[in-house]
Jmol script that loads the backbone (N, CA, C; Angstrom):
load data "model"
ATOM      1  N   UNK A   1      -6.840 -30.076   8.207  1.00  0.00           N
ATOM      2  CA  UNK A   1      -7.219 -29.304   7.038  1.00  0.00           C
ATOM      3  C   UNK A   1      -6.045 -28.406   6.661  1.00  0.00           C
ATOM      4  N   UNK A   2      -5.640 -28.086   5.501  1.00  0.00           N
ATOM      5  CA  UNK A   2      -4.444 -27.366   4.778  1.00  0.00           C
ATOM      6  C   UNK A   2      -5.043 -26.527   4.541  1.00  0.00           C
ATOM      7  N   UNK A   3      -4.523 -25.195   4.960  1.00  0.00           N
ATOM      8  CA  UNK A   3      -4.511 -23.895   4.305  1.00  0.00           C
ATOM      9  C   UNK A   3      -3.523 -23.615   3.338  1.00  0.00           C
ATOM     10  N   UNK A   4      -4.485 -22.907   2.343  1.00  0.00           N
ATOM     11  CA  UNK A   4      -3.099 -21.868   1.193  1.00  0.00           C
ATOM     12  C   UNK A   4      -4.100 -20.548   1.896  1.00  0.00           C
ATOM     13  N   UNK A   5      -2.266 -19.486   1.512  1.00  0.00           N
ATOM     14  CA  UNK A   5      -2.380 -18.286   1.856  1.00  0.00           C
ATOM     15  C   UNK A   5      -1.534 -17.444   0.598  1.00  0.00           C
ATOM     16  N   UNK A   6      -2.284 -16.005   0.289  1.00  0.00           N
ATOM     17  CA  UNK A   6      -1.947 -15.291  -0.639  1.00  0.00           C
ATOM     18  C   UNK A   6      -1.886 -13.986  -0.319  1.00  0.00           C
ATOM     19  N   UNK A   7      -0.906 -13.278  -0.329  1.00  0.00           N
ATOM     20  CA  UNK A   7      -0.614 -12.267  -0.033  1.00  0.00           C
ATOM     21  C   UNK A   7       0.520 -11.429  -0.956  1.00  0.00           C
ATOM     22  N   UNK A   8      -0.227 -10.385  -1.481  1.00  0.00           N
ATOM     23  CA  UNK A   8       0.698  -9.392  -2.510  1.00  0.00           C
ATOM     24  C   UNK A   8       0.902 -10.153  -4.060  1.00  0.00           C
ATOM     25  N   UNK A   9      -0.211 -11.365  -4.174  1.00  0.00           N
ATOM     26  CA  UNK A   9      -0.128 -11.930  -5.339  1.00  0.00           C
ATOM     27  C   UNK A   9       0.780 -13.360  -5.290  1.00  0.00           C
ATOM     28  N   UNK A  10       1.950 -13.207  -4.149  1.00  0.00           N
ATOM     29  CA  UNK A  10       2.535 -14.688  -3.579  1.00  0.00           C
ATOM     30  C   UNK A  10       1.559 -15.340  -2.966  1.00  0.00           C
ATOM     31  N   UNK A  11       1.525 -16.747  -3.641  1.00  0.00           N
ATOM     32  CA  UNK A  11       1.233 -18.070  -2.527  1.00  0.00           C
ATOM     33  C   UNK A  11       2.180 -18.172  -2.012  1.00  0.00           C
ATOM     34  N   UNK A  12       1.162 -18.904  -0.568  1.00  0.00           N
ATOM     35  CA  UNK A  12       2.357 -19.971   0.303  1.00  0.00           C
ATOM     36  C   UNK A  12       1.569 -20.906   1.519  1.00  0.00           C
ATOM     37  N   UNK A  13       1.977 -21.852   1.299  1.00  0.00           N
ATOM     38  CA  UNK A  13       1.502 -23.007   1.953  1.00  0.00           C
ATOM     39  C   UNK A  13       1.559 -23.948   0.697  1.00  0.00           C
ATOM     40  N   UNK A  14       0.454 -24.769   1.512  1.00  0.00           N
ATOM     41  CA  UNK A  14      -0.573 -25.260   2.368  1.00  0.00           C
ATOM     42  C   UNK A  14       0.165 -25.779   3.254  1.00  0.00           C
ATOM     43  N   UNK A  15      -0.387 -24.736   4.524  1.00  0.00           N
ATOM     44  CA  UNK A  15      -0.129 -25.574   6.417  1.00  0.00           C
ATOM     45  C   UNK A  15      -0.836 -25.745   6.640  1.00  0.00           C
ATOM     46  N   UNK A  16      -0.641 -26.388   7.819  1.00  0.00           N
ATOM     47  CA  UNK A  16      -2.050 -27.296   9.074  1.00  0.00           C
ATOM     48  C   UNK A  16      -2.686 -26.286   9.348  1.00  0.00           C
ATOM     49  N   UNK A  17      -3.907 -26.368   9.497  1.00  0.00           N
ATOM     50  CA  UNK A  17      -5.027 -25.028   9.880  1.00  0.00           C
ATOM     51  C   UNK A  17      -4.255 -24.578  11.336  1.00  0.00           C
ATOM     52  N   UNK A  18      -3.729 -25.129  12.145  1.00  0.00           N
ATOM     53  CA  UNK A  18      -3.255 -25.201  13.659  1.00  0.00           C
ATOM     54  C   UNK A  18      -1.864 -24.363  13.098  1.00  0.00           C
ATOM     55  N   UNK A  19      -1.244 -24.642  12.436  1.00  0.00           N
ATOM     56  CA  UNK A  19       0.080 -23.947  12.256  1.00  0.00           C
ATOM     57  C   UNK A  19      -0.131 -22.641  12.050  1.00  0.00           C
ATOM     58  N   UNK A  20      -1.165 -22.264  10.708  1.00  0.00           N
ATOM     59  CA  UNK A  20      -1.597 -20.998  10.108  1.00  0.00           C
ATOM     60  C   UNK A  20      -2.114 -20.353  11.314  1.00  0.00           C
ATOM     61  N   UNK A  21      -2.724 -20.407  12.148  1.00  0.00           N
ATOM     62  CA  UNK A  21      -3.580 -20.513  13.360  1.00  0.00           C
ATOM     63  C   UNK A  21      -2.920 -19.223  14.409  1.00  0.00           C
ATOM     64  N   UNK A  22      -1.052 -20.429  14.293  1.00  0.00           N
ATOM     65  CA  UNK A  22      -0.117 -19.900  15.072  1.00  0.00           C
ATOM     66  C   UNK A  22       0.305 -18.918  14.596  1.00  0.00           C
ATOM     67  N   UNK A  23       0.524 -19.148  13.235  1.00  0.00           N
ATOM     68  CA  UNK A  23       1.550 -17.844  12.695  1.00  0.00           C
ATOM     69  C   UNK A  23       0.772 -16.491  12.366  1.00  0.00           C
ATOM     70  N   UNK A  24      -0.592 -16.679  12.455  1.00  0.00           N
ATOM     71  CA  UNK A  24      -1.816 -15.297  12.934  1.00  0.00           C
ATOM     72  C   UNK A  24      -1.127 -15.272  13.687  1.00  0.00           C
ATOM     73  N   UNK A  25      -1.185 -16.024  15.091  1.00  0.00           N
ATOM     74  CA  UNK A  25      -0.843 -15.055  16.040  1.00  0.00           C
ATOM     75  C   UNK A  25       0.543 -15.138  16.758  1.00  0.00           C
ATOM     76  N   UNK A  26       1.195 -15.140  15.892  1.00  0.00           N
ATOM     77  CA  UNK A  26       2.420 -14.940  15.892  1.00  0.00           C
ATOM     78  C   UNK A  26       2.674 -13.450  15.096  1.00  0.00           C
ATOM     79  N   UNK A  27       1.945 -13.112  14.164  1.00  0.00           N
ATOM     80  CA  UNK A  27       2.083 -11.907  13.200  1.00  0.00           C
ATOM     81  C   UNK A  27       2.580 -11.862  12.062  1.00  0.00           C
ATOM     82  N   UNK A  28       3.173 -13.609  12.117  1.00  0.00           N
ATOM     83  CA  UNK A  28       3.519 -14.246  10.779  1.00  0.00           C
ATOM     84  C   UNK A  28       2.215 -13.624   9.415  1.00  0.00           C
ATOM     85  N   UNK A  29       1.198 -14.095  10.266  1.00  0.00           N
ATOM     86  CA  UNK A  29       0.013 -14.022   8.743  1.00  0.00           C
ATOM     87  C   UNK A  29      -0.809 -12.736   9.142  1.00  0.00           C
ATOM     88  N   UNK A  30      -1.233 -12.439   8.006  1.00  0.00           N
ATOM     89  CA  UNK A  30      -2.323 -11.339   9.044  1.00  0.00           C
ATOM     90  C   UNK A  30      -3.992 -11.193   8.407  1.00  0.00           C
ATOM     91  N   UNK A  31      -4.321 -11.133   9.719  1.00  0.00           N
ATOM     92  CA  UNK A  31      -6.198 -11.560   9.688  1.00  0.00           C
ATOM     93  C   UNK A  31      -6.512 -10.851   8.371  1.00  0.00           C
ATOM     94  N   UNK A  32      -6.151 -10.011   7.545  1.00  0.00           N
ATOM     95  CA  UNK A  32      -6.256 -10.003   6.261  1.00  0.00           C
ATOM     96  C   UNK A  32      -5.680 -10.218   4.926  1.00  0.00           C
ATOM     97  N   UNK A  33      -5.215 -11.110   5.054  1.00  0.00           N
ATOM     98  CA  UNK A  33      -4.467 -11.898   3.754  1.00  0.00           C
ATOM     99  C   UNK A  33      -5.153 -12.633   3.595  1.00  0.00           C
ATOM    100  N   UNK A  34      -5.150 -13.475   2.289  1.00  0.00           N
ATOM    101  CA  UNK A  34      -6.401 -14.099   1.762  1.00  0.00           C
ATOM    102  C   UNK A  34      -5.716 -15.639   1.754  1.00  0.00           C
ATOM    103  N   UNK A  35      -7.520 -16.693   2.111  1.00  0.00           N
ATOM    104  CA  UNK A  35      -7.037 -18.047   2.823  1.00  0.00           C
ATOM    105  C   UNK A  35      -7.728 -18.673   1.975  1.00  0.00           C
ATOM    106  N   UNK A  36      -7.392 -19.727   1.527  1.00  0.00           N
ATOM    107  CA  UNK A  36      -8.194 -21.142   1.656  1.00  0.00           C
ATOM    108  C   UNK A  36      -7.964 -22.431   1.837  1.00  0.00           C
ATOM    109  N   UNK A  37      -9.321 -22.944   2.428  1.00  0.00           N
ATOM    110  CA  UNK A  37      -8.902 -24.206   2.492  1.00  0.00           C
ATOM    111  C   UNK A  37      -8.608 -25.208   1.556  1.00  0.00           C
ATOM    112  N   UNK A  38      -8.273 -26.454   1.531  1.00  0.00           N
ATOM    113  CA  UNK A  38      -7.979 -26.909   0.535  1.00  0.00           C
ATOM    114  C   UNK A  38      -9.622 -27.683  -0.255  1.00  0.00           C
ATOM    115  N   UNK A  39      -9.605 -27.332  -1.111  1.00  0.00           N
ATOM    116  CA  UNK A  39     -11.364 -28.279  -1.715  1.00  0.00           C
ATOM    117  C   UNK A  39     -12.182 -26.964  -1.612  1.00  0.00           C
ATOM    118  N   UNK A  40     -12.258 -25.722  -1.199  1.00  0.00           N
ATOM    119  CA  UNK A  40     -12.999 -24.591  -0.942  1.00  0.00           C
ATOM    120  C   UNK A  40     -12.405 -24.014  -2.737  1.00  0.00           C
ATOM    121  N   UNK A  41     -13.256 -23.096  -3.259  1.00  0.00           N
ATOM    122  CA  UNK A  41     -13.773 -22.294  -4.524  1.00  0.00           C
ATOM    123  C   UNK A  41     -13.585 -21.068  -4.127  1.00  0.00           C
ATOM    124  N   UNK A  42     -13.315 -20.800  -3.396  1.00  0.00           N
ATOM    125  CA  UNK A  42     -13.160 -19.154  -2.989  1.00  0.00           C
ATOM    126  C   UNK A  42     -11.865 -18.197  -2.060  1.00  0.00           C
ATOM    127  N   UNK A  43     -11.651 -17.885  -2.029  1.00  0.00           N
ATOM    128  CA  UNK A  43     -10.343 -17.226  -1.208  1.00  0.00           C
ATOM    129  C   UNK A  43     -11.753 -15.800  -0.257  1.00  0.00           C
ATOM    130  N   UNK A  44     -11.011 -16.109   0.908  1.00  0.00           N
ATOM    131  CA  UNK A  44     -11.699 -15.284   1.934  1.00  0.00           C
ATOM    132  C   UNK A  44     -10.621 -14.609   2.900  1.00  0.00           C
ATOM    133  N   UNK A  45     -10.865 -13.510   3.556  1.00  0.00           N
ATOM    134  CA  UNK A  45      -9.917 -13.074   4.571  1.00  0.00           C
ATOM    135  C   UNK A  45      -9.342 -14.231   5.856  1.00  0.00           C
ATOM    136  N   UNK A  46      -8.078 -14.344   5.892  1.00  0.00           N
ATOM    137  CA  UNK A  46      -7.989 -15.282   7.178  1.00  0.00           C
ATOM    138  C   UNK A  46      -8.483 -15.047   8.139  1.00  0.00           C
ATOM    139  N   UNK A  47      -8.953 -14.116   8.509  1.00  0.00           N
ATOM    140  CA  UNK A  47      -9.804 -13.709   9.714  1.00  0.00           C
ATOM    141  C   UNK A  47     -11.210 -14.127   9.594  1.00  0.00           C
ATOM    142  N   UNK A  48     -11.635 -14.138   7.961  1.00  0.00           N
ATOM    143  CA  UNK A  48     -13.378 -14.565   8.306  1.00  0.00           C
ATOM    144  C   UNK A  48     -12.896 -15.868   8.128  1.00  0.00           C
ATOM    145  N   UNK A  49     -11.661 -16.929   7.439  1.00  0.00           N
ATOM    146  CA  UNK A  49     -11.902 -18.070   7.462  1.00  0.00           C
ATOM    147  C   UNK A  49     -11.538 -18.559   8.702  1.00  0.00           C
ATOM    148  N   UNK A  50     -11.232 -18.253   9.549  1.00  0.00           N
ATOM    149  CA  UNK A  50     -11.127 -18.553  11.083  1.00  0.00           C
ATOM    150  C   UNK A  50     -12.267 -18.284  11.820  1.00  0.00           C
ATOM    151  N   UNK A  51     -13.514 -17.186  11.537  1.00  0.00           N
ATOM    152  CA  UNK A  51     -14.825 -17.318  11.798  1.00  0.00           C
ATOM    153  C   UNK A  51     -14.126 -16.153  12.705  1.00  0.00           C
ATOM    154  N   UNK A  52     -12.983 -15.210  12.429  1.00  0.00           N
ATOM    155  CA  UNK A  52     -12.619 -13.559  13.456  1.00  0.00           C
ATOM    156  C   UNK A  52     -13.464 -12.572  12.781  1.00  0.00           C
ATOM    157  N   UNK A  53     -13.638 -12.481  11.475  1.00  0.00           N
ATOM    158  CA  UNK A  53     -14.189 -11.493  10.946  1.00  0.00           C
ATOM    159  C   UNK A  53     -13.545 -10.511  11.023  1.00  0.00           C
ATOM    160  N   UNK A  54     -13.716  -9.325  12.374  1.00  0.00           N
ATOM    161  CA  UNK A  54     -13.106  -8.242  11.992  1.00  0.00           C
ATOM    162  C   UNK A  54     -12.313  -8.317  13.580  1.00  0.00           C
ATOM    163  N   UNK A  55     -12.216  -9.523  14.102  1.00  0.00           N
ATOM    164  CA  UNK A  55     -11.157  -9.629  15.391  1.00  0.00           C
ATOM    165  C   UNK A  55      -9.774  -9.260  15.091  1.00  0.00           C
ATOM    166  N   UNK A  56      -9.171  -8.252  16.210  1.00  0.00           N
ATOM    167  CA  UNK A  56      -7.657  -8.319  16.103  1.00  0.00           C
ATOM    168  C   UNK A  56      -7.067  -8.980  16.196  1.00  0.00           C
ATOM    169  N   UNK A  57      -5.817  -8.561  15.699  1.00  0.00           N
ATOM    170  CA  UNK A  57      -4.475  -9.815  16.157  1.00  0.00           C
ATOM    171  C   UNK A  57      -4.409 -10.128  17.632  1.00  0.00           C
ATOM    172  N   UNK A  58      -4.745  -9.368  18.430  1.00  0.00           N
ATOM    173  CA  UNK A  58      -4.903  -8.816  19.983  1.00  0.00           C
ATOM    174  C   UNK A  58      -5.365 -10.980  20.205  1.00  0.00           C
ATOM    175  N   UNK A  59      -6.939 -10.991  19.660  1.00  0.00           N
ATOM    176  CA  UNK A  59      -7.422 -11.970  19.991  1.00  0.00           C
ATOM    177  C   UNK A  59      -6.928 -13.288  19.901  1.00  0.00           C
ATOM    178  N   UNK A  60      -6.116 -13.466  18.277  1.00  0.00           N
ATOM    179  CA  UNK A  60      -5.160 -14.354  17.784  1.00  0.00           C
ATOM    180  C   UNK A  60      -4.276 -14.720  19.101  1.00  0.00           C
ATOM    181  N   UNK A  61      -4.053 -13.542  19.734  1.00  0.00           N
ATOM    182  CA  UNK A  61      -2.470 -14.471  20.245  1.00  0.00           C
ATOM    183  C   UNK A  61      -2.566 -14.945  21.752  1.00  0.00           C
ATOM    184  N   UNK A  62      -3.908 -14.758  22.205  1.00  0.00           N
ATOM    185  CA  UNK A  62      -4.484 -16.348  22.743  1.00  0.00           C
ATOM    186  C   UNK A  62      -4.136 -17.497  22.089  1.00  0.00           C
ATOM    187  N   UNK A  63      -4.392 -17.620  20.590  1.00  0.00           N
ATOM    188  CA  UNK A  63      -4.094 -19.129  20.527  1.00  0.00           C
ATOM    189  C   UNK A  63      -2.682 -19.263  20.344  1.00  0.00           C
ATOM    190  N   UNK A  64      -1.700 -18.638  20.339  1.00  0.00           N
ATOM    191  CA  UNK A  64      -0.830 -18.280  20.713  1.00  0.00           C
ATOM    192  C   UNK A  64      -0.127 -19.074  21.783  1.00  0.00           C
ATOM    193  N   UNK A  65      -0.447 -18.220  22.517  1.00  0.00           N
ATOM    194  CA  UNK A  65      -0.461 -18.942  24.589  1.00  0.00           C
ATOM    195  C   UNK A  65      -1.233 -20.284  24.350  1.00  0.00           C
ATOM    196  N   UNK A  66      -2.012 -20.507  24.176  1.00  0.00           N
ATOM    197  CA  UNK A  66      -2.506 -21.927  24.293  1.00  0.00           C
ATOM    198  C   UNK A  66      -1.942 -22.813  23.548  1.00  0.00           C
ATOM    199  N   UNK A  67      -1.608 -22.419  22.400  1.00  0.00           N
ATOM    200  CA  UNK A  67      -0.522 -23.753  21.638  1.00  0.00           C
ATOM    201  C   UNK A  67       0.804 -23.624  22.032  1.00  0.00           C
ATOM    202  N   UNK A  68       1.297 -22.632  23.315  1.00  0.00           N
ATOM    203  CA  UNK A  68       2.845 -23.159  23.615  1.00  0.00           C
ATOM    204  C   UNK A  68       3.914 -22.136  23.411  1.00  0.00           C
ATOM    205  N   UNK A  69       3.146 -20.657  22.676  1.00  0.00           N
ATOM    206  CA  UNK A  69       4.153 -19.249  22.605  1.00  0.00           C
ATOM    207  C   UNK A  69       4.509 -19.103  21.404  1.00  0.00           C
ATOM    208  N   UNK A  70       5.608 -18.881  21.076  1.00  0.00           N
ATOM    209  CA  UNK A  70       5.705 -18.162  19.897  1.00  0.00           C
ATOM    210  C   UNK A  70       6.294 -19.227  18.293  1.00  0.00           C
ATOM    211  N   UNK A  71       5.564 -18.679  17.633  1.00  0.00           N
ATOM    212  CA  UNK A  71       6.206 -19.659  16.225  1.00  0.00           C
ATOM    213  C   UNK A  71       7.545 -19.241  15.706  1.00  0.00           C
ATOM    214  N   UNK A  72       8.046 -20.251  15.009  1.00  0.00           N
ATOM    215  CA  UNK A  72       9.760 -19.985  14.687  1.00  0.00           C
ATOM    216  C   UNK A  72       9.182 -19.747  12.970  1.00  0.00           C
ATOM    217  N   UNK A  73       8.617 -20.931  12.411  1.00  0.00           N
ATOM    218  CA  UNK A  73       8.400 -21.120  11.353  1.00  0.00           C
ATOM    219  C   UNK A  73       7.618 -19.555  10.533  1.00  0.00           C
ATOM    220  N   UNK A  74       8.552 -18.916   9.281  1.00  0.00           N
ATOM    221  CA  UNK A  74       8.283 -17.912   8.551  1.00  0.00           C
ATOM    222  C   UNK A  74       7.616 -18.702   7.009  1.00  0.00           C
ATOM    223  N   UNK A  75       6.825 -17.594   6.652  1.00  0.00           N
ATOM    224  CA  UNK A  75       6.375 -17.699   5.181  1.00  0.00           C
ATOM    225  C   UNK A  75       7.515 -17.324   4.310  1.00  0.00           C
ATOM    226  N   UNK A  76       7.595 -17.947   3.206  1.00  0.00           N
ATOM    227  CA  UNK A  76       8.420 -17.803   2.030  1.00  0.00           C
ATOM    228  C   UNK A  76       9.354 -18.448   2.169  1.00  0.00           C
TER     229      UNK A  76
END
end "model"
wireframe off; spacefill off
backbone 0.3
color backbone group
């Protein structure tokens, strides 16, 4: 699934939900910049479209460690 992400009025993407995933928790994105998926009508916080709601970055960077450490890849 492709995410777009919007932040300060810039798009950018669409990445792999797994990439966007990383770069949360990397600090690349942040659980409140606005997401969607691709075929979705609405833009939501990346944090509720990840189902974090009001989780920290703290939690993000578990997936982090589990996909392998830190992302290289920047927005813009």
């Amino acid at each position: 699934m492709q995410i777009h992400i919007s932040r300060n009025g810039q798009q950018y993407g669409p990445y792999p939900e797994e990439q966007a995933r990383q770069m949360l928790a990397a600090g690349q994105l942040l659980v409140n910049d606005h997401a969607m998926r691709e075929g979705d009508a609405q833009w939501l916080s990346l944090g509720q479209l990840f189902g974090g709601g009001g989780d920290t970055l703290e939690n993000y960077n578990r997936v982090a460690e589990t996909a392998g450490g830190v992302v290289t890849t920047k927005m813009g």
